[in-house]
FIFIDREN-526576 format. One record per residue: x, y, z of N, C-alpha, C, O, CB in turn; residue number from 1. Coordinates in steps of 0.001 Angstrom, whole numbers, plus 500000, padded with zeros to 6 digits. Glycine has a CB too. Example, Ala and Ser with C-alpha at 12.3 -4.5 7.8 and 13.67 -1.06 7.14 Angstrom:
! FIFIDREN-526576
    n_x    n_y    n_z   ca_x   ca_y   ca_z    c_x    c_y    c_z    o_x    o_y    o_z   cb_x   cb_y   cb_z   n
 513190 494310 507800 512300 495500 507800 513200 496700 507800 514236 496681 508465 511308 495527 509046   1
 512850 497750 507080 513670 498940 507140 512900 500030 507870 513409 501138 508039 514084 499402 505725   2
//
This chain:
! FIFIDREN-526576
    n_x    n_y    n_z   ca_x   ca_y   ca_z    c_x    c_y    c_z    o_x    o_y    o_z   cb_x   cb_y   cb_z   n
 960491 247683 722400 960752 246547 721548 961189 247003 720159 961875 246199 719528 959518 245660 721457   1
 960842 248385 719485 960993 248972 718466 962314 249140 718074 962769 248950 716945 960400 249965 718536   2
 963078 249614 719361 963866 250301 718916 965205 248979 719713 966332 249424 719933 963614 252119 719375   3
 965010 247985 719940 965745 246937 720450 965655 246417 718657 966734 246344 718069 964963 245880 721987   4
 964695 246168 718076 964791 245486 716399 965500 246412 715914 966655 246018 715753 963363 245263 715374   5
 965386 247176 715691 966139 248334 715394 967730 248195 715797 968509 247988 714867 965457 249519 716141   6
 968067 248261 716653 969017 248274 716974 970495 247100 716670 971699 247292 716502 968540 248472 717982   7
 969257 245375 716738 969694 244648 716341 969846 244472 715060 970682 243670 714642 969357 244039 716789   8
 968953 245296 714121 968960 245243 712668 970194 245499 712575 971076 244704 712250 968078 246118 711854   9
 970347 246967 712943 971521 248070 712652 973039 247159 712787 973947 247158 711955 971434 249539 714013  10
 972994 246399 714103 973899 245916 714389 974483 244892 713254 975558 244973 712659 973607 245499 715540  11
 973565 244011 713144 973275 242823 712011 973963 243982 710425 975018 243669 709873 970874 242244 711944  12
 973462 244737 710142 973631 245538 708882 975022 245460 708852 975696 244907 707983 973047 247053 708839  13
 975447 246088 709925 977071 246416 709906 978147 245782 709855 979274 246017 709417 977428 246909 710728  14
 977315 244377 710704 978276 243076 710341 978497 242268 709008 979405 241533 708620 977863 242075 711141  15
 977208 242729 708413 977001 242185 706992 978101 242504 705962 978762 241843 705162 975698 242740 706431  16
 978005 243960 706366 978899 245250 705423 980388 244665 705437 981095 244064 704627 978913 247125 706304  17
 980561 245268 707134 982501 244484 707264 982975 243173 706548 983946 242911 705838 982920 243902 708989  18
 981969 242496 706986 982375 240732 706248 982000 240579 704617 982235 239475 704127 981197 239265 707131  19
 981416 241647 703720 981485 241813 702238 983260 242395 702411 984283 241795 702080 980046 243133 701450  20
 983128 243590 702969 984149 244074 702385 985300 243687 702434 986113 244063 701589 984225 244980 702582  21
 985678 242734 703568 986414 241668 704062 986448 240822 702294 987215 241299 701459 985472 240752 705641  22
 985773 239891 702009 985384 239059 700992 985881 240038 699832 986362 239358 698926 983752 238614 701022  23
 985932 241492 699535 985913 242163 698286 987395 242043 698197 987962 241781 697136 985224 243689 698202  24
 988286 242323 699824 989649 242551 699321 990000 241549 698986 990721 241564 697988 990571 243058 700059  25
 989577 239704 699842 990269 239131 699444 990205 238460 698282 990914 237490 698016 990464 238685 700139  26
 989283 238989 697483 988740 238473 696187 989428 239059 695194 989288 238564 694075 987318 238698 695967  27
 990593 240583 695396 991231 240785 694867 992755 240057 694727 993748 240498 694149 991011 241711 695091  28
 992665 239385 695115 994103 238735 695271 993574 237011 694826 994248 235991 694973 994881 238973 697245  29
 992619 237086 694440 992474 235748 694306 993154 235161 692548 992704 235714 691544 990699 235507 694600  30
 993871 234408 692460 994385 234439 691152 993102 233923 690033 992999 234464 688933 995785 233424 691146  31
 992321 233002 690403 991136 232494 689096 990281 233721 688737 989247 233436 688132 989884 231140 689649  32
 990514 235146 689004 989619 235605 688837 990837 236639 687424 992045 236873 687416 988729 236163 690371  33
 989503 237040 686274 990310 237342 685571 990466 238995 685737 989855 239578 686633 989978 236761 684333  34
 991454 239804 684671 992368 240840 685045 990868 241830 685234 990455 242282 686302 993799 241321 683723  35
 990493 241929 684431 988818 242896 684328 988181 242682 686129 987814 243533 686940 987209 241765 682728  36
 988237 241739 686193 987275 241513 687531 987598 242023 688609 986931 242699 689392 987094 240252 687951  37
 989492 241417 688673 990395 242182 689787 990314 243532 689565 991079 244150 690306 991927 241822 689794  38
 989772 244116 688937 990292 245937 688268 988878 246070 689307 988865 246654 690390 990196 246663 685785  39
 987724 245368 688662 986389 245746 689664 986158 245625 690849 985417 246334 691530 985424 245239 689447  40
 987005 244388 691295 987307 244131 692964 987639 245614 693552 987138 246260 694473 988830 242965 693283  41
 988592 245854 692723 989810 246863 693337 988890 248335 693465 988938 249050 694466 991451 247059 692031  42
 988153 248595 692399 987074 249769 692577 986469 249711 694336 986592 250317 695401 985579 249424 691275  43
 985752 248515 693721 984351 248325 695216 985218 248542 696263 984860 249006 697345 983392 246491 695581  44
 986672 248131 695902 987304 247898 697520 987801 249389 698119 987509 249848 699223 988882 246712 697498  45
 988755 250108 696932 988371 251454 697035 987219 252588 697606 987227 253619 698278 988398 251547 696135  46
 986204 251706 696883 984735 253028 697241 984336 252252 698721 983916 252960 699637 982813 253016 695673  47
 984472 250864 698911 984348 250894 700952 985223 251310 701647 984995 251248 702855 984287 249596 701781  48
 986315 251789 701287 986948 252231 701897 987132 253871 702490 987484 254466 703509 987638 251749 701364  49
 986652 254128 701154 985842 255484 701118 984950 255770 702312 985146 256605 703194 984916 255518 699883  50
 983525 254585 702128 982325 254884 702664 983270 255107 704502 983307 256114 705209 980881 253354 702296  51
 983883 253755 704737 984460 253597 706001 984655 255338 706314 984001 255974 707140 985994 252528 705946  52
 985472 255750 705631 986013 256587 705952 985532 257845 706293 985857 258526 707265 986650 256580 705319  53
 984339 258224 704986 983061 259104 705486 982304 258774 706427 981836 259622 707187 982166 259302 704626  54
 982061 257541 706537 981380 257081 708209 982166 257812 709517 981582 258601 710260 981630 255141 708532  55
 983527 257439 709674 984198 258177 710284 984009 259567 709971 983531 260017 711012 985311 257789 710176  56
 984090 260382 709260 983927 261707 709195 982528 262406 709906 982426 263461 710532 984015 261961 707759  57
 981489 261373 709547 980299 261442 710237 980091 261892 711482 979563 262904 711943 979867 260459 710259  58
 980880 260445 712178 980873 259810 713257 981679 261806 714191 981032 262445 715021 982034 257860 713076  59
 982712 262116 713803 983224 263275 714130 982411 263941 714011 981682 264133 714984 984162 263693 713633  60
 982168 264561 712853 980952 265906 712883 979761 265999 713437 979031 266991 713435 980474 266248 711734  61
 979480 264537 714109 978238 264538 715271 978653 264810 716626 977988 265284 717547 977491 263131 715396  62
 980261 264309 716596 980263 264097 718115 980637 266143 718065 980277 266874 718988 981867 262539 718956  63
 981321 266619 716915 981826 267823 717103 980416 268876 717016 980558 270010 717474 983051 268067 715959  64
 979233 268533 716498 978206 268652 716921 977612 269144 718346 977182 270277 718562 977966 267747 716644  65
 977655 268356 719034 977301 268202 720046 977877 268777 720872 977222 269478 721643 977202 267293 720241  66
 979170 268696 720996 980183 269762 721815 979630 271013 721635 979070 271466 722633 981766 269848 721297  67
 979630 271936 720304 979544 272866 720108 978828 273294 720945 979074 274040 721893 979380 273038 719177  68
 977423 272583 720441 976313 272824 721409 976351 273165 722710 975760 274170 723106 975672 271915 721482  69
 977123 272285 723612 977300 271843 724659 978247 273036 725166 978304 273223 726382 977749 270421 724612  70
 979070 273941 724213 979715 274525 724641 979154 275954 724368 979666 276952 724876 980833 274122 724304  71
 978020 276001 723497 977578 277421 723244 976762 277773 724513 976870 278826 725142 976665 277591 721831  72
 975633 276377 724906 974926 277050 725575 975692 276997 727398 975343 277681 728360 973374 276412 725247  73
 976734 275990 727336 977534 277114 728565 977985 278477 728532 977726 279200 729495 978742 276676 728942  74
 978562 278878 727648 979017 280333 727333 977725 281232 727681 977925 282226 728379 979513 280530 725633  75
 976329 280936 727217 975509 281933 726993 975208 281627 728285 974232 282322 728569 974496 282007 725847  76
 975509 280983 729191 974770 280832 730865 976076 281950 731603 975880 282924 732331 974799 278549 731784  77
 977086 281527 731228 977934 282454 732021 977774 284135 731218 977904 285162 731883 979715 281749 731989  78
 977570 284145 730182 977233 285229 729636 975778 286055 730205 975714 287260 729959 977204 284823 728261  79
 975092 285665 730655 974229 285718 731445 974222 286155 732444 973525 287095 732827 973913 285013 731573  80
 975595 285084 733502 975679 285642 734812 976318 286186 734674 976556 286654 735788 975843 285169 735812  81
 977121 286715 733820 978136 287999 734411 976845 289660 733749 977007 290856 733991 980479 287882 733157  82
 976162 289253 733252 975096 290556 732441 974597 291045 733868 974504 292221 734219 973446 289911 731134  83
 974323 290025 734552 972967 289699 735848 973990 290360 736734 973645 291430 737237 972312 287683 736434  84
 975534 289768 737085 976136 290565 737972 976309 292277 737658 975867 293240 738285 977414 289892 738125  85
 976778 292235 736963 977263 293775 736276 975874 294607 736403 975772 295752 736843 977842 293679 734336  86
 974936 293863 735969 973521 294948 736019 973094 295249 737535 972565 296292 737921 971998 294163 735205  87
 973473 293973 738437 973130 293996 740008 974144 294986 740354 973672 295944 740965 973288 292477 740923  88
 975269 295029 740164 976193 296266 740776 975933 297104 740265 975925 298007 741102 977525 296333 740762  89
 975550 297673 738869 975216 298835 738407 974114 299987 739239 974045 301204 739413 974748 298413 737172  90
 973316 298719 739615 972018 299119 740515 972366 299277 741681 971705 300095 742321 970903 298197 740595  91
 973390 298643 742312 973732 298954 743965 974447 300500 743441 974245 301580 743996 975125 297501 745010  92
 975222 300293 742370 975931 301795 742463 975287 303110 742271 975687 304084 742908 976921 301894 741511  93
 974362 303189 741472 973115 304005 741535 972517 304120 742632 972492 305277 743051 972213 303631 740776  94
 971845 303091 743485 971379 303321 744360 972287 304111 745123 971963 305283 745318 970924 302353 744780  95
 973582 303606 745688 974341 304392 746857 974200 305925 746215 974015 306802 747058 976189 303821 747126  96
 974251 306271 745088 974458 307714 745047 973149 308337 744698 972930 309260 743914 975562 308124 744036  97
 972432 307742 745338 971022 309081 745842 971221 309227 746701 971836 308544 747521 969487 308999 745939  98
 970496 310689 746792 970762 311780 748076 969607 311203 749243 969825 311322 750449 970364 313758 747531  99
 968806 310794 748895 968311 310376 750064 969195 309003 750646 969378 309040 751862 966758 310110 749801 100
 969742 307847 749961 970480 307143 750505 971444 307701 750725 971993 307216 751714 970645 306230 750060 101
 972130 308751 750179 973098 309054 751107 973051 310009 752632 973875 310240 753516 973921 309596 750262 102
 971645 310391 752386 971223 310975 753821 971124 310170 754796 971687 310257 755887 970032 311584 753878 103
 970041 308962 754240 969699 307964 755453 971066 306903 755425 970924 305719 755729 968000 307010 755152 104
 972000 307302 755144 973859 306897 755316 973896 307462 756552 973797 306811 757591 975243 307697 754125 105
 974047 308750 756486 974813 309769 757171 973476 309839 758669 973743 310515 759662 975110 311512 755926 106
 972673 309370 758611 971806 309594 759848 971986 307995 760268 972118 308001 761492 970009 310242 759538 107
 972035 306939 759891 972615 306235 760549 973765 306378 761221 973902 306146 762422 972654 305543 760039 108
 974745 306819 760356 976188 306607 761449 976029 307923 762652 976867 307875 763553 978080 306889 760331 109
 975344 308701 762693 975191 309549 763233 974447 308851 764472 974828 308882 765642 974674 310532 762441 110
 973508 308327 764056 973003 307557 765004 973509 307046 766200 973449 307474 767352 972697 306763 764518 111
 974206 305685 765534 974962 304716 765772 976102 305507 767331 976404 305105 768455 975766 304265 764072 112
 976364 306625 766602 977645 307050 767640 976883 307657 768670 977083 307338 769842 978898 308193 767029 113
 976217 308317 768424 975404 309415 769450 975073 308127 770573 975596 308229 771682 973633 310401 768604 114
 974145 306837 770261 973700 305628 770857 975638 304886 772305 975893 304706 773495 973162 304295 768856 115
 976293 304787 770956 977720 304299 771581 978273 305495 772830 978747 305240 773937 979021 304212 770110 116
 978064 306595 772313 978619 308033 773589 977869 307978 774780 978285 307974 775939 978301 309822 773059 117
 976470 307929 774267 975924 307598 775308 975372 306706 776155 974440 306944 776922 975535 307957 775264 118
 975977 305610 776014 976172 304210 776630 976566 304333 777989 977093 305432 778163 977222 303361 775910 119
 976517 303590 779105 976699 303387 780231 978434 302703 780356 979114 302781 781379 975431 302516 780671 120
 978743 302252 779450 980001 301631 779441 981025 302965 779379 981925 303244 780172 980132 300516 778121 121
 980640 303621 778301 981426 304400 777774 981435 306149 778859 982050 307179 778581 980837 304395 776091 122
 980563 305893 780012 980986 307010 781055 981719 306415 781894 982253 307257 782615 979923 307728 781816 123
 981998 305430 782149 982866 304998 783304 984594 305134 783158 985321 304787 784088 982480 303441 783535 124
//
């Protein structure tokens, strides 16, 4: 419910704002008003136009915000998996070149053939 008042406030606020500033420009063009006043119209109407505009700037540097974010911590996930791959092959490549894996290499295939020669298929 908090954040529904809230929300409707916010909403309410903003409509308030547009429809002054609406009223400021056209109060500059209004002829009964004298030259001093139009000069002050013309300020306020200036500095909302401003605010508008830093709102927009806002409105960017949050959403560009968020990307960043959004894009750093993908980078650091693939940065990650390629650390995780490279370190996993590093380790298969080490491993293959011990001498005992490369013994129990070489006594497998040794195996393997001695098993195939002497097969029943392979005397006929």
């Amino acid at each position: 419910m908090g954040n529904k008042f809230q929300d409707v406030y916010l909403s309410h606020k903003n409509i308030m704002t547009k429809k002054q500033r609406k009223q400021m420009k056209e109060r500059v063009d209004d002829p009964q008003i004298s030259k001093e006043e139009k000069e002050i119209f013309k300020i306020i109407v200036m500095l909302n136009e401003l605010e508008e505009i830093n709102e927009n700037i806002e409105k960017h540097l949050r959403n560009n915000k968020f990307l960043y974010r959004s894009i750093t911590r993908d980078a650091l996930n693939l940065i990650s998996k390629i650390e995780l791959t490279n370190k996993t092959s590093l380790q298969q490549q080490v491993t293959g070149n011990k001498p005992e894996e490369i013994l129990a290499s070489i006594r497998r295939k040794r195996s393997k053939r001695r098993k195939a020669s002497s097969s029943p298929i392979n005397e006929k």
